[in-house]
N, C-alpha and C positions, 0 to 999 in steps of 0.2 A: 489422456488429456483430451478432453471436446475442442475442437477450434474453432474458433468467432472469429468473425468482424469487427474491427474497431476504427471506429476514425477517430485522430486526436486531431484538436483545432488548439492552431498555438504551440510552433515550433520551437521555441524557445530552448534552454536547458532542462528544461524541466520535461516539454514536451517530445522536444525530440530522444531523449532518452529513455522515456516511454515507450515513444512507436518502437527505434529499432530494439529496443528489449521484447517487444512483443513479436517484432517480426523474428528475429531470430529462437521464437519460440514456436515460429510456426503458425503463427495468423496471420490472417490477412489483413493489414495496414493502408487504410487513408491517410495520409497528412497534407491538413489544409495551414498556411497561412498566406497574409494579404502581403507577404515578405517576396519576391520573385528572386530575388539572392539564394534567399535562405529553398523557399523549395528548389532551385538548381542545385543546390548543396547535399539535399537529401534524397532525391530523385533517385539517386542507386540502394538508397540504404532500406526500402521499405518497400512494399506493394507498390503505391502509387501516390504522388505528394502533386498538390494542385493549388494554383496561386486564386485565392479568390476570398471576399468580403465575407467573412463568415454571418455578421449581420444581417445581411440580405438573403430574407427567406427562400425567396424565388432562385436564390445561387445553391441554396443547400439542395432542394430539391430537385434540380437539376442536377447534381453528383451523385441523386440516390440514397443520399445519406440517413434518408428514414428506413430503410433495408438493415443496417448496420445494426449489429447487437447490440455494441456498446459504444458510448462517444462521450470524447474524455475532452473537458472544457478547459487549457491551459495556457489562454492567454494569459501576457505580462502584466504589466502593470495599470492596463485601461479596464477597471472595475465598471463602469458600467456595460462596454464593449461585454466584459462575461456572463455580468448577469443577463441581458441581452441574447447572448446566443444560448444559454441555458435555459432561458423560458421559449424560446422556438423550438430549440430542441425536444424542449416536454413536449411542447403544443403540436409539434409533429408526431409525436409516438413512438419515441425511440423508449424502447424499456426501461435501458437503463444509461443515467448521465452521472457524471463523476466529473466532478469543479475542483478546479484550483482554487483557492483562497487567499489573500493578501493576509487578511485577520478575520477575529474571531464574529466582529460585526458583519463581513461581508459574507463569513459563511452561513450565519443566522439568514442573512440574505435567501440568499442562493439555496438553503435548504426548505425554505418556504415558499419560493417557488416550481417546487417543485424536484431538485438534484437529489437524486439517491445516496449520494457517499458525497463527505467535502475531504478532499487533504490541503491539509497543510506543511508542503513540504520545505520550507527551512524550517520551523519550527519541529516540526519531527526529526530530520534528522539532528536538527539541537541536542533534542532530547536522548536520541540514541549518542549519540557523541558523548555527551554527558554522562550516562551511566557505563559506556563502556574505560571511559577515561576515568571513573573514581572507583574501578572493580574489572580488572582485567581477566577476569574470566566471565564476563555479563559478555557474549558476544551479539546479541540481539537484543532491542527492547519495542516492541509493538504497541502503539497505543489504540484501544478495541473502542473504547467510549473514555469520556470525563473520568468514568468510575476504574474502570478494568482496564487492564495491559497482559501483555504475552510477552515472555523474558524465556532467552533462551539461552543456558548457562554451564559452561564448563564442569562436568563434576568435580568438588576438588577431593582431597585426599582425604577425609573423615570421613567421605561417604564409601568408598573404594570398599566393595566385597558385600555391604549391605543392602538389606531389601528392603522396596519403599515403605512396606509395613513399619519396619525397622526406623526408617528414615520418619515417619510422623508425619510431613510438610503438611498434613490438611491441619492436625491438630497443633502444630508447635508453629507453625508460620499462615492457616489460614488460607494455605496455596496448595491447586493439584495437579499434579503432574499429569499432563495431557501426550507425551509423546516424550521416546528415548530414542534420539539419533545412534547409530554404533558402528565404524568399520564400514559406511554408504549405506547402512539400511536404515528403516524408519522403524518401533514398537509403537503402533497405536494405541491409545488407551490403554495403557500399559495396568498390571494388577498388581495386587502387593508382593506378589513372590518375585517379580523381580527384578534380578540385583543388580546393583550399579557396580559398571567394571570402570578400570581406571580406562581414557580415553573419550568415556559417554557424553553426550550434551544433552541436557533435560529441556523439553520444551515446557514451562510453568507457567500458567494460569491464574489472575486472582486480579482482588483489589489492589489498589496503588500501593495503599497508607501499607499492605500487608508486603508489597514487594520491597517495599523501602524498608522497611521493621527486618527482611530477609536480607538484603542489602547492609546494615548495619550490624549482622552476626554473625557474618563471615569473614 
């Protein structure tokens, strides 16, 4: 694994969840908010958490934060506040910015000025909630774009002993198996010979309309 720099701006739940998942993966973590509580709260959990106006250009660039790989925009609920610091952030040159989003209007926003990736995280984890509560072997569901998702899925017991050749998904569901978790290890781009043991989780790839059509015949 490479290790980056990240600053997230916007301690929130959302954000500070972020940093310390990143830090405890081994990067180096900024956390800025205009909160003095809230960075005394985090001040141990991450690299280095700093109270200041993220708006103000002249504050960014005095933290260095054009250095930083990546910087992840996850202010609360003041919508312009993010659009804001996500067109400074471009205008400074950080490669690459990553917004939160309220809805799908402010991320049309925000991807037009410039944001490399928008999430939407309640809505995403909606989403995953949702299919993992009406198919209790769906343990993951990724949304890639509007079009495509990544579902990562219990094998169940029909598949047990057969190989993906065997198993069809491109031709009977439209979907292809990009990865077989087994016992801690990963099969990359796994091939048709082989076989699904009982225990495997398939990581699967495709259209929506095709995961749901898969969803519904099992």
């Amino acid at each position: 694994m490479v290790l980056k720099q990240f600053v997230v701006i916007g301690l929130g739940r959302f954000g500070l969840s972020l940093a310390e998942t990143l830090y405890d993966l081994g990067h180096d973590v900024l956390g800025i908010d205009i909160d003095e509580e809230i960075v005394q709260n985090v001040a141990d959990s991450i690299t280095h958490a700093v109270k200041a106006d993220a708006t103000d250009e002249n504050a960014l660039r005095a933290l260095g934060v054009r250095n930083f790989d990546v910087a992840v925009v996850s202010i609360g609920n003041d919508i312009q506040a993010s659009i804001l610091v996500t067109l400074i952030l471009k205008e400074m040159g950080i490669k690459y910015v990553v917004a939160k989003a309220q809805n799908e209007l402010h991320g049309k926003v925000l991807y037009k000025i410039g944001a490399d990736r928008i999430v939407f995280p309640e809505r995403d984890m909606g989403i995953r909630v949702a299919h993992n509560l009406t198919l209790s072997n769906i343990l993951d569901y990724i949304e890639l774009s509007p079009e495509y998702s990544i579902i990562e899925i219990s094998a169940i017991s029909s598949w047990f002993n057969k190989s993906l050749s065997q198993l069809n998904m491109r031709r009977k569901y439209g979907l292809n198996v990009i990865a077989i978790k087994r016992d801690g290890d990963v099969i990359i781009s796994p091939n048709g010979d082989d076989v699904i043991l009982k225990g495997d989780v398939l990581a699967v790839v495709g259209q929506k309309h095709d995961i749901e059509n898969m969803e519904k015949h099992l």
